[in-house]
C-alpha positions as CSV (number, residue, x, y, z in Angstrom):
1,X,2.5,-4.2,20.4
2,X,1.4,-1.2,22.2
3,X,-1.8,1.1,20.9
4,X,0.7,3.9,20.1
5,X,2.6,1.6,18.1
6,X,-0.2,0.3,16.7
7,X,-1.6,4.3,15.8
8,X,2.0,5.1,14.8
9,X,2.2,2.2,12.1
10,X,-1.5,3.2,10.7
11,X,0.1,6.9,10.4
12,X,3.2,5.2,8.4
13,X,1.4,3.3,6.6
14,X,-0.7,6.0,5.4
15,X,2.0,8.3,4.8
16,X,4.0,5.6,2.7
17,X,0.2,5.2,0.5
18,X,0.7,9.2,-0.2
19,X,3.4,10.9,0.3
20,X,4.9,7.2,-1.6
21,X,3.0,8.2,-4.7
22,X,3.6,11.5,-4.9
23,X,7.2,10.6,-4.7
24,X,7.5,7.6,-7.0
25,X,4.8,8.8,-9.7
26,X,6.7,12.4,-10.0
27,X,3.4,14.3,-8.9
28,X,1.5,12.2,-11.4
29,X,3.9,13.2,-14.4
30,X,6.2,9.4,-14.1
31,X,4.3,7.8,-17.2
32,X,6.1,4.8,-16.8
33,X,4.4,3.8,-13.6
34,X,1.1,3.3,-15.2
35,X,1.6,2.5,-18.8
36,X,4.1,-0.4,-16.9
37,X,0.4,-1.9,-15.0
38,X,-2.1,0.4,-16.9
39,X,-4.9,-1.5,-15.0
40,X,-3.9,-1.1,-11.4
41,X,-1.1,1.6,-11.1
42,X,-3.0,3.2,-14.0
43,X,-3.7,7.7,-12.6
44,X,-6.9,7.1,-11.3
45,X,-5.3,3.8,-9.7
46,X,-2.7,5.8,-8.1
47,X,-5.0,8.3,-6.7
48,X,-7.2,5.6,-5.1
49,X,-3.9,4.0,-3.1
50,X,-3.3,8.0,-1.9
51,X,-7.2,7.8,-0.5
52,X,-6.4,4.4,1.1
53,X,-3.5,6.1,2.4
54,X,-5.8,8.5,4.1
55,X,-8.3,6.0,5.5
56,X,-5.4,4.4,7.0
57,X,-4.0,7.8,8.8
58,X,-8.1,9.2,9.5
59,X,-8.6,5.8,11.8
60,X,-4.9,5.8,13.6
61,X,-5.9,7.0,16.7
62,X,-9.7,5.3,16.6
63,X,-8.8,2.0,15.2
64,X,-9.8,-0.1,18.3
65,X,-13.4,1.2,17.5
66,X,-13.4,-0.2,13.7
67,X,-11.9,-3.5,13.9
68,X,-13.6,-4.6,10.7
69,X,-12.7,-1.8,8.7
70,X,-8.8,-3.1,9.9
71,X,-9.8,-6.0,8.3
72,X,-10.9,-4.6,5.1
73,X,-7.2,-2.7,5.1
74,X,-5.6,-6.2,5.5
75,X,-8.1,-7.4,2.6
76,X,-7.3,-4.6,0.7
77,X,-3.7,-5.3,1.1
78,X,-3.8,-8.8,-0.1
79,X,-5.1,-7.6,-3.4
80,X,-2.5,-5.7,-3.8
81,X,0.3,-8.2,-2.9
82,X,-1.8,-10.5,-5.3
83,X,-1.4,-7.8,-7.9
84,X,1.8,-7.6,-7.4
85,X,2.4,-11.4,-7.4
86,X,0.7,-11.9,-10.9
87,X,2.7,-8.3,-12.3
88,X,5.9,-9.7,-11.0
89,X,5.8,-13.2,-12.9
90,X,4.9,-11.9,-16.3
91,X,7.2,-9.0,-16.5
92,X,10.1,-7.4,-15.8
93,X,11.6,-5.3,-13.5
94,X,14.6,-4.4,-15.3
95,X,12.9,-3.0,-18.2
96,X,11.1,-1.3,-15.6
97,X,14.5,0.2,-14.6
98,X,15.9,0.3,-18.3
99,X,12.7,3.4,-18.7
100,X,13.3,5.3,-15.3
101,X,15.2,4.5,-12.2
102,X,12.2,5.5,-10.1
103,X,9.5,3.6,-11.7
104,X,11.7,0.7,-11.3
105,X,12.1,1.3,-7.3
106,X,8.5,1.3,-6.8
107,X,7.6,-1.9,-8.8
108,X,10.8,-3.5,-6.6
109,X,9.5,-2.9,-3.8
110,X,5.9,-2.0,-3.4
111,X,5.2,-6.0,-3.1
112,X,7.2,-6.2,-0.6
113,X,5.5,-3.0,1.5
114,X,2.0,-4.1,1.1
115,X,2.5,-7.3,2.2
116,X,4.1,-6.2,5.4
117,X,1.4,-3.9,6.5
118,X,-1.2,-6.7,5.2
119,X,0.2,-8.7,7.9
120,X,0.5,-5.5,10.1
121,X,-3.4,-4.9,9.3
122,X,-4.0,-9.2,10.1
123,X,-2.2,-8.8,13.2
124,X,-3.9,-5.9,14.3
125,X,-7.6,-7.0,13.5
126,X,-6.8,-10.8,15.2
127,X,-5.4,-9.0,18.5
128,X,-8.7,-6.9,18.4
129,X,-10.8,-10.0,18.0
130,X,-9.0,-11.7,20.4
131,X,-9.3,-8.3,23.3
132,X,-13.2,-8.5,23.4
């Protein structure tokens, strides 16, 4: 993987953590999303994932330089794919759906996109480890 593609997938991945939320949560008017996982898509919860979002974007082009903080982003990742994991067996999706089509998009598939950029993140931080 090339550093451009490398910068380019920091950039998408912060603008999936933003521009994401803005979409999905309405502008921070969807109830649903947090009254569905009041403790980690609760406002304040949603807000935080925007300000990873931004962390990811602010080191695109500088990432080489903060290999540990690429492994915090792949740590930080994991917790949410853990989130998600534990979310995902004790409820349902549908329901999710049955309240608003939106709200029921995002907890489809936000699993799904945290895990690939945790292993996006992994992959990044072990090829830096591995280039010095």
């Amino acid at each position: 993987m090339t550093k451009s593609t490398i910068t380019k997938g920091f950039i998408l991945s912060g603008i999936i953590n933003t521009l994401g939320i803005l979409f999905f949560s309405k502008g921070f008017t969807n109830d649903v999303i947090p009254e569905t996982d009041p403790v980690v898509m609760s406002y304040f919860g949603l807000l935080m994932i925007m300000v990873w979002g931004l962390a990811f974007i602010a080191v695109a082009k500088v990432f080489e330089k903060v290999k540990w903080l690429v492994a915090v982003f792949a740590i930080e990742k994991l917790c949410y794919v853990i989130a998600y994991g534990y979310w995902f067996a004790n409820n349902s999706v549908q329901e999710v759906y049955d309240k608003d089509k939106i709200a029921g998009i995002f907890y489809s598939i936000y699993g799904l996109n945290d895990f690939l950029f945790m292993v996006f993140f992994g992959y990044v931080f072990i090829k830096l480890m591995k280039s010095k």
